[in-house]
C-alpha positions as CSV (number, residue, x, y, z in Angstrom):
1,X,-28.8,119.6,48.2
2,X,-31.6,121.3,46.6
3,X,-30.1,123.6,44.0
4,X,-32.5,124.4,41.8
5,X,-34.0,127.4,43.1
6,X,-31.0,129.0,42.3
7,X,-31.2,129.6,39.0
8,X,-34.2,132.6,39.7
9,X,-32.0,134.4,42.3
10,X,-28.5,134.3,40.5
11,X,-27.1,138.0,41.0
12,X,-24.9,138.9,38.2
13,X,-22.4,140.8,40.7
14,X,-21.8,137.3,42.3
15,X,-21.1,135.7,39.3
16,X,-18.7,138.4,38.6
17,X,-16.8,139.0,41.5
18,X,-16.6,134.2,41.7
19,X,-14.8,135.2,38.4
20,X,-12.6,137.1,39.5
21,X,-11.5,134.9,42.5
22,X,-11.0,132.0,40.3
23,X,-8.9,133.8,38.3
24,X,-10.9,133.3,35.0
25,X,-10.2,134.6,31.1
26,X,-10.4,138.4,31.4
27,X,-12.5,138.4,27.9
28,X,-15.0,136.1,29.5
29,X,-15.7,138.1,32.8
30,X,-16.0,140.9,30.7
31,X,-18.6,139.0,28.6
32,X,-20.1,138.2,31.9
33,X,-20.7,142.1,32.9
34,X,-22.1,142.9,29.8
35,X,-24.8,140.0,29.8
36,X,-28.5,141.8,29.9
37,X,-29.1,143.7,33.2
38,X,-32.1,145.9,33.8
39,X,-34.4,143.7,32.1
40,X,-38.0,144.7,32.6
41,X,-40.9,142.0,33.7
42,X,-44.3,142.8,32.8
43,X,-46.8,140.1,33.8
44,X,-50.1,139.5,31.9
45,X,-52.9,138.7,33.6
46,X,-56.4,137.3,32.2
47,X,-55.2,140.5,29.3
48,X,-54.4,142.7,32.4
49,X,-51.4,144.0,32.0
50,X,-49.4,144.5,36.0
51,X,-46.8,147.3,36.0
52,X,-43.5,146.6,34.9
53,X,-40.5,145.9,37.3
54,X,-37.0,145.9,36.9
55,X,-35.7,141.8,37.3
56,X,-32.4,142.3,39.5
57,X,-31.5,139.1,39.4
58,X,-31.6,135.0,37.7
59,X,-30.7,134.6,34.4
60,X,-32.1,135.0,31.0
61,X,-34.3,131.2,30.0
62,X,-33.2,130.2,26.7
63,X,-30.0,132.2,26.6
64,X,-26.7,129.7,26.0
65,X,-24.8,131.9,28.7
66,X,-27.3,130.9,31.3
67,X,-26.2,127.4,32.1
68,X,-22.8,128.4,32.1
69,X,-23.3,131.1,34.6
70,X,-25.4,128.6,37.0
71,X,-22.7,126.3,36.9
72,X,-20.0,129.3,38.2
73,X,-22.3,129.9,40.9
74,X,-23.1,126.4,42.1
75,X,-19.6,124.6,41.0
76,X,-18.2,125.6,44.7
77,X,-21.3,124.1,46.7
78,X,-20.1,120.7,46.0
79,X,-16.9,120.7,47.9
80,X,-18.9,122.6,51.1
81,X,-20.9,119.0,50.9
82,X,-18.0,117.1,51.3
């Protein structure tokens, strides 16, 4: 199972809600909502700067929430395997 494409397309509402489910620490879901949303992508070009967009979705890179967040979101694959 190929997970890796995953990490680009985590929606934060997913996350959330798997949270929730699972019953988790109030203080961390919480945590969880307020983790950056609306963050705004501007690709450079050969100095050309593209018009901005909002990203709706994956995680920050470099952030230390963002590993813990991917595993929320994939830790349920592994028993659909089985």
């Amino acid at each position: 199972m190929d997970i890796k494409a995953d990490y680009p397309s985590l929606a934060k509402e997913r996350i959330v809600n798997l949270m929730k489910v699972r019953q988790m620490d109030g203080d961390h879901i919480q945590c969880t909502e307020s983790f950056p949303s609306e963050t705004m992508l501007e690709m450079v070009i050969e100095g050309n700067a593209m018009e901005r967009h909002v990203v709706e979705a994956g995680v920050l890179q470099g952030s230390p929430m963002s590993p813990i967040l991917f595993v929320i979101d994939t830790s349920g694959r592994a028993q659909l395997v089985e």
